[in-house]
C-alpha positions as CSV (number, residue, x, y, z in Angstrom):
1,X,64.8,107.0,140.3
2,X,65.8,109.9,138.7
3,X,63.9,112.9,136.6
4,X,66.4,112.1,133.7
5,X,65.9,108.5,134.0
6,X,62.1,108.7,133.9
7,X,62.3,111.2,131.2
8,X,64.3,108.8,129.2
9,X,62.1,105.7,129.7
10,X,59.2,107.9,128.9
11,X,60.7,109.3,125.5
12,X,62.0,105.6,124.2
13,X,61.3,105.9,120.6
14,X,61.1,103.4,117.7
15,X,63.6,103.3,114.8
16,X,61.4,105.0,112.4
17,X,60.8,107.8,114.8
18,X,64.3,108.8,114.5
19,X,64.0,109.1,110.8
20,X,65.4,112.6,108.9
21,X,64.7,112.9,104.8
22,X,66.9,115.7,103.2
23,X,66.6,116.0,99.8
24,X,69.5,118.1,97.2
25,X,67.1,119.5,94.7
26,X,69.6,119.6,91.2
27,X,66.7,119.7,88.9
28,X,65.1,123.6,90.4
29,X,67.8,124.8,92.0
30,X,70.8,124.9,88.7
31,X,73.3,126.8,90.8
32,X,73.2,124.0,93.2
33,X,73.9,121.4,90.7
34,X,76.5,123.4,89.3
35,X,78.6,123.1,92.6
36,X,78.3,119.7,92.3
37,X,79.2,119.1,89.0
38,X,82.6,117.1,88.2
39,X,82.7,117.6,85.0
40,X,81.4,120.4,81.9
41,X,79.6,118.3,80.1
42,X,77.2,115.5,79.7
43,X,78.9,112.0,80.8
44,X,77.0,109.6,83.4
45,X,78.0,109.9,86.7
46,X,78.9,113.3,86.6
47,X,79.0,114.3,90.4
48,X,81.8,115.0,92.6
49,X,81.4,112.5,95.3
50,X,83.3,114.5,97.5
51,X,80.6,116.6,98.3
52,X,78.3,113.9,98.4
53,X,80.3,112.4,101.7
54,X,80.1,116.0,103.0
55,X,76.1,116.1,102.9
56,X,76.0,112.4,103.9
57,X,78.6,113.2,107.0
58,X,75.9,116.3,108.4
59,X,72.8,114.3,107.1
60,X,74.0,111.6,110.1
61,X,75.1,114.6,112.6
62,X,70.9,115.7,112.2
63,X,69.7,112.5,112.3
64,X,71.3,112.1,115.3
65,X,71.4,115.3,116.8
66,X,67.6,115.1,116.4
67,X,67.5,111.9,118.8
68,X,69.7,113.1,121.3
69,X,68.7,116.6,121.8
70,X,65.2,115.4,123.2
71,X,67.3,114.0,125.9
72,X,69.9,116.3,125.7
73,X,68.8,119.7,124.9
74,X,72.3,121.2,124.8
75,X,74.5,118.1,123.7
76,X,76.8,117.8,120.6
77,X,76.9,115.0,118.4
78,X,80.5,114.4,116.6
79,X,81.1,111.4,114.0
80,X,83.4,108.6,115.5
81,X,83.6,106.9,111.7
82,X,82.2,106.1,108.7
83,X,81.4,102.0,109.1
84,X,80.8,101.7,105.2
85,X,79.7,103.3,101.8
86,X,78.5,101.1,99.7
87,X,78.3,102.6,96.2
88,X,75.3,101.0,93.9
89,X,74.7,102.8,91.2
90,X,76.1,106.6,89.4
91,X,74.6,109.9,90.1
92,X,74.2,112.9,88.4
93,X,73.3,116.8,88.4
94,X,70.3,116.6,86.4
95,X,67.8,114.5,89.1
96,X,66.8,115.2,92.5
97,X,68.5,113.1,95.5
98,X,66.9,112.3,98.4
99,X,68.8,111.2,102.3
100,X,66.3,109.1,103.9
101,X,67.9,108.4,107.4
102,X,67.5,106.8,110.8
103,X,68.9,105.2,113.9
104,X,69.5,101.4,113.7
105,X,71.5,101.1,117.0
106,X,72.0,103.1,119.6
107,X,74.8,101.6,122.2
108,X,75.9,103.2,125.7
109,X,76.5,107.0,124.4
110,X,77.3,106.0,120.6
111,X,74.6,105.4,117.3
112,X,74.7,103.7,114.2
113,X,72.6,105.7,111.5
114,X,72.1,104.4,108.2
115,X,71.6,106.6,105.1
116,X,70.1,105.0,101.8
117,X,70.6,107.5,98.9
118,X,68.3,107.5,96.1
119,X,67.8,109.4,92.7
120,X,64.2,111.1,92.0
121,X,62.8,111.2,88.7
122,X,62.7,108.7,85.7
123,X,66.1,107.5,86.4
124,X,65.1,106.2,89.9
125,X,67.0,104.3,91.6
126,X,69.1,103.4,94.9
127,X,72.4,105.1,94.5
128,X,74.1,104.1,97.9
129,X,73.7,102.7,101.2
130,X,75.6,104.4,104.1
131,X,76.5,103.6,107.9
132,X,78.1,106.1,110.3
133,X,78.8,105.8,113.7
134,X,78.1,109.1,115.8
135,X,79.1,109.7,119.6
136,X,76.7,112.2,121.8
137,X,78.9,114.7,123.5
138,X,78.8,117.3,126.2
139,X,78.4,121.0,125.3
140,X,81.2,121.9,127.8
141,X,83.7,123.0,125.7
142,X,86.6,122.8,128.5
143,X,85.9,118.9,129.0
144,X,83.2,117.4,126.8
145,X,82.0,114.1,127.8
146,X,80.2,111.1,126.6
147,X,76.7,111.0,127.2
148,X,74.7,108.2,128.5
149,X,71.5,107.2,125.8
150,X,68.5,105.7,126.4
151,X,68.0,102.3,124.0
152,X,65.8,102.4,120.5
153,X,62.5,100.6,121.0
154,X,62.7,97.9,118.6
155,X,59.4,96.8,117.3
156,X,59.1,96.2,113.8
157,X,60.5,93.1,112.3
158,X,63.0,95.4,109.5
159,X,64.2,97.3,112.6
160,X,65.0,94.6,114.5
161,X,67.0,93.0,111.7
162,X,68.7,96.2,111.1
163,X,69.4,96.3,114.6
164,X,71.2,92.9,114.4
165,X,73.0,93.9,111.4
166,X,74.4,97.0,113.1
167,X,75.7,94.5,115.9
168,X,77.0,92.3,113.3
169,X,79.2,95.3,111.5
170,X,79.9,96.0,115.1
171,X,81.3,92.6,115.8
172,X,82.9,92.7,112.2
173,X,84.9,95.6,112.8
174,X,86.5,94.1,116.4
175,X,87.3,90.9,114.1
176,X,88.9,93.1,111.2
177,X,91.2,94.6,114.4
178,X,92.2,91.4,115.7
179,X,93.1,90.3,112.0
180,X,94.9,93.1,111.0
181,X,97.4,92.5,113.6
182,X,97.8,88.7,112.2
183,X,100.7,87.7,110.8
184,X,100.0,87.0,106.9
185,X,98.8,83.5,105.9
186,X,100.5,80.6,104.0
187,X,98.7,81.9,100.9
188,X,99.4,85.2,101.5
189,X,102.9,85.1,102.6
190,X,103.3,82.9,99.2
191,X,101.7,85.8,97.1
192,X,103.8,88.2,98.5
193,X,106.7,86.4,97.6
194,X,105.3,85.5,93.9
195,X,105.2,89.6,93.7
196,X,108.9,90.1,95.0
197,X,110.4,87.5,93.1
198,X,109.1,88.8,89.8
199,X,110.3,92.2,90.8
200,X,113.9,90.5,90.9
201,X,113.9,90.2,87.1
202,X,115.5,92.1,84.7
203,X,112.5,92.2,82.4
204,X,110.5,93.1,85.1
205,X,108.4,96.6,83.9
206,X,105.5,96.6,86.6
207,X,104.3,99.6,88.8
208,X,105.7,99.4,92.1
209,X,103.3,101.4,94.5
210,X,106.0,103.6,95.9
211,X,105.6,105.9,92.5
212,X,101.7,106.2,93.3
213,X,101.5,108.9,96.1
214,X,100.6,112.2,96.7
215,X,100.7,114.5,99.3
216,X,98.6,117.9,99.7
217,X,98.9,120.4,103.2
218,X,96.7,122.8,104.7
219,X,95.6,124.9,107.2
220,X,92.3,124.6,109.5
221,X,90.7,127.8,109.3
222,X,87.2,128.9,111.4
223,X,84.9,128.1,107.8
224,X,85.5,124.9,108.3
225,X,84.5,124.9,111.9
226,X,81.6,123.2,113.1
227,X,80.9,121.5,116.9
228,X,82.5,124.8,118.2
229,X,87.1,125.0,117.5
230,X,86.9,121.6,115.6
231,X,86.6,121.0,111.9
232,X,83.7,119.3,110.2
233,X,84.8,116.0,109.6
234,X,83.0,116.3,106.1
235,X,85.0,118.5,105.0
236,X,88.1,116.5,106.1
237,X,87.0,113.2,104.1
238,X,86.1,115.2,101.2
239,X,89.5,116.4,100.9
240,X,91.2,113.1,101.2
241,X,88.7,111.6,98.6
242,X,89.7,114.4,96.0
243,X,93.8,113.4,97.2
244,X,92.9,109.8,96.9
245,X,90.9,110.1,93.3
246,X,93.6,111.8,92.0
247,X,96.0,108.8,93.1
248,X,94.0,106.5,91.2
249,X,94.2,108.2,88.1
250,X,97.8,107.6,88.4
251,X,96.9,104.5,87.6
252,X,95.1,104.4,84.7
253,X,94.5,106.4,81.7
254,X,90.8,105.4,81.8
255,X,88.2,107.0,84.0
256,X,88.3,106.4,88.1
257,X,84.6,106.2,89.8
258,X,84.1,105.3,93.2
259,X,82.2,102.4,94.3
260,X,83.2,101.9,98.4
261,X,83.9,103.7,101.3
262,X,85.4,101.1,103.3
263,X,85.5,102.0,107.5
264,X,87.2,105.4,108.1
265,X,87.9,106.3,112.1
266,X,87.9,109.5,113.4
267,X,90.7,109.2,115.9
268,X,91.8,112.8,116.9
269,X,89.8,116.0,116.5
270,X,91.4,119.0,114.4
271,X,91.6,122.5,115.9
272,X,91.2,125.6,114.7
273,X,95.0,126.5,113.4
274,X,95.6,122.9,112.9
275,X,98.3,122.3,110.0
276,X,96.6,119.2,108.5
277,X,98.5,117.0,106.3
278,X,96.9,115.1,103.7
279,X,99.0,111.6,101.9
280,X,97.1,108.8,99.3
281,X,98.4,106.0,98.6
282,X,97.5,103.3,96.0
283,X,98.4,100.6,97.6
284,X,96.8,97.2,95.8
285,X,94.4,97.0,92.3
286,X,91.9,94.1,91.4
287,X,91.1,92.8,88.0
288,X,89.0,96.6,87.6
289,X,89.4,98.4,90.8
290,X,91.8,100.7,93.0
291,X,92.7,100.4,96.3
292,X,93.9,104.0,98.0
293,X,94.8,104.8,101.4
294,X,94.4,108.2,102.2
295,X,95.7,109.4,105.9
296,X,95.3,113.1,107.4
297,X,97.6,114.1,110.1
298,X,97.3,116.9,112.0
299,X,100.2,119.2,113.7
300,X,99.7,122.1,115.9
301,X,100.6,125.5,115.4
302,X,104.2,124.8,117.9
303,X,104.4,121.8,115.9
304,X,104.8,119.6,119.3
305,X,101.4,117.8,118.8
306,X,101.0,115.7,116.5
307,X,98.2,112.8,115.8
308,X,96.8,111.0,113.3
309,X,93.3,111.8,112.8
310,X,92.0,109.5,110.2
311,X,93.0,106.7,108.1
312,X,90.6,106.4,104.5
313,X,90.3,103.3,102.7
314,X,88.8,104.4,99.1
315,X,87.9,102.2,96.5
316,X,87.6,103.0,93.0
317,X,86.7,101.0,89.6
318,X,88.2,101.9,86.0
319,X,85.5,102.3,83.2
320,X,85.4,103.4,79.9
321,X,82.7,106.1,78.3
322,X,79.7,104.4,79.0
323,X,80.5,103.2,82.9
324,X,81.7,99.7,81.5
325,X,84.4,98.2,83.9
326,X,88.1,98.0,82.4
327,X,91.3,96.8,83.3
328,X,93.9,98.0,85.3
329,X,97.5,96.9,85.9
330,X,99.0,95.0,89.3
331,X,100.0,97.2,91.4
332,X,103.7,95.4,92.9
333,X,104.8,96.0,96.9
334,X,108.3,96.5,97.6
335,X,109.0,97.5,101.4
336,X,107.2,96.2,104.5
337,X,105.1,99.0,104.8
338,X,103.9,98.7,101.5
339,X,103.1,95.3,102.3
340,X,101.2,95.5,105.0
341,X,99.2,98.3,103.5
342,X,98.8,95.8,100.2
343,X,97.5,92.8,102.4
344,X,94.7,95.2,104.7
345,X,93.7,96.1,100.9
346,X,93.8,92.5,99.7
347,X,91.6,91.3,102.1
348,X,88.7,93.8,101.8
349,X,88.9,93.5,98.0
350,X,86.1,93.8,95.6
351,X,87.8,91.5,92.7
């Protein structure tokens, strides 16, 4: 047997020794809270929660770096996707938030850590819970490769169950493949007709989805590097959230807030030099919510490469003044691409 392998067998850890706590402190440090701030003014909620997926992304690269490094002192960790962000209740500028993380499942060379986000102070409370998926990596720059991890201990009953839940969002994901290439049901072949017919009308005055986009471009420059000639992929899904929050103020006159993250991959890396692309989509709305796909593509700088690196799936809700849920109007399909795109957001609706 190995020195590595006894190393690892030696060092097997328990869930809660994985655990990282970072905490933003809003209410000593004002300047901080300033950069944070979505708004002059007092309102609730009033946080750009594009910088909160920015912390939330390098909170689960130390949590995990942390683990791997004691087997790995030289390894990378990168973030293969974001399995969900669940959205609970609004925070703000004016109370302290604390990251408590930890491992719940570590697989072959991958880890799934959760993040629960809460506010300090006498509005306490559990603001969102988070799951990311991150991959250990080889420092070799020239050909980084997976690395082999040794398995969590898992003693305690709550880290056991987490364990299984992991495996369940695992097995969840796999299913949500197999379904997306489906072809659509009875019912929803026969709601995707309803929608079409009613378009045929001459009264007809909905909002066809093809008048909700936007599009934004950019280059990757080395501030936005992190592992070494890639791009923090923080910084990549905080920039399709602002694309896509924008989108859904298309929508409505009223106020957009979000309230899920549903699974984004990382597929491709971005390079330094790397034109990235940016397009949101609204592509279905509930009885309160908005649906918005936002997709980054990158191009190289002799424009011969080019990949999709992520695909976003942001939901928001419309409320009023005081965060109370209103109304928003059907959003109508009209090619097959906006079909598709309207039934992948139908089934992971939230109303």
């Amino acid at each position: 047997m190995s020195d590595e392998t006894n190393k690892n067998e030696v060092l097997q850890l328990t869930p809660h020794e994985t655990r990282y706590l970072f905490v933003l402190p809003f209410s000593t440090d004002r300047v901080l809270a300033r950069r944070f701030l979505a708004k002059d003014g007092d309102m609730p909620g009033n946080i750009r929660f594009g910088k909160l997926l920015e912390v939330l992304d390098k909170v689960a690269e130390n949590t995990a770096l942390g683990y791997v490094n004691q087997f790995y002192p030289e390894a990378r960790v990168v973030t293969a996707a974001i399995d969900s962000i669940v959205v609970r209740n609004p925070a703000d500028t004016t109370h302290d938030l604390v990251f408590s993380a930890q491992i719940n499942h570590v697989g072959k060379s991958s880890m799934e850590v959760g993040i629960r986000v809460e506010c300090l102070g006498t509005c306490s409370s559990h603001l969102a819970s988070c799951y990311f998926t991150m991959v250990a990596r080889s420092a070799d720059n020239q050909e980084a490769k997976s690395l082999t991890l040794p398995p969590l201990d898992y003693r305690q009953p709550v880290e056991q169950k987490r364990h299984q839940k992991a495996e369940q969002r695992r097995q969840a994901y796999r299913e949500s493949l197999a379904k997306a290439e489906e072809m659509p049901s009875l019912e929803e072949y026969l709601l995707l007709k309803k929608l079409h017919k009613e378009q045929e009308s001459v009264d007809f005055d909905g909002v066809r989805a093809g008048s909700l986009m936007l599009e934004s471009a950019l280059r990757a420059y080395p501030e936005q590097e992190n592992v070494p000639k890639t791009i923090f992929g923080g910084y990549l899904i905080r920039k399709a959230y602002e694309l896509a929050a924008l989108a859904a103020e298309m929508v409505t006159p009223d106020r957009v807030v979000p309230c899920q993250v549903n699974r984004i991959n990382f597929n491709q890396p971005v390079f330094l030099g790397d034109q990235l692309k940016f397009t949101a989509r609204v592509v279905f709305t509930g009885k309160t919510t908005i649906a918005v796909q936002s997709d980054i593509e990158r191009f190289s700088r002799d424009a011969h490469n080019k990949a999709l690196s992520n695909s976003c799936l942001f939901t928001f809700r419309n409320v009023g003044n005081e965060m109370e849920p209103k109304t928003v109007p059907f959003i109508y399909p009209v090619t097959y691409a906006e079909d598709a795109r309207f039934l992948n957001a139908y089934r992971q609706r939230l109303d």
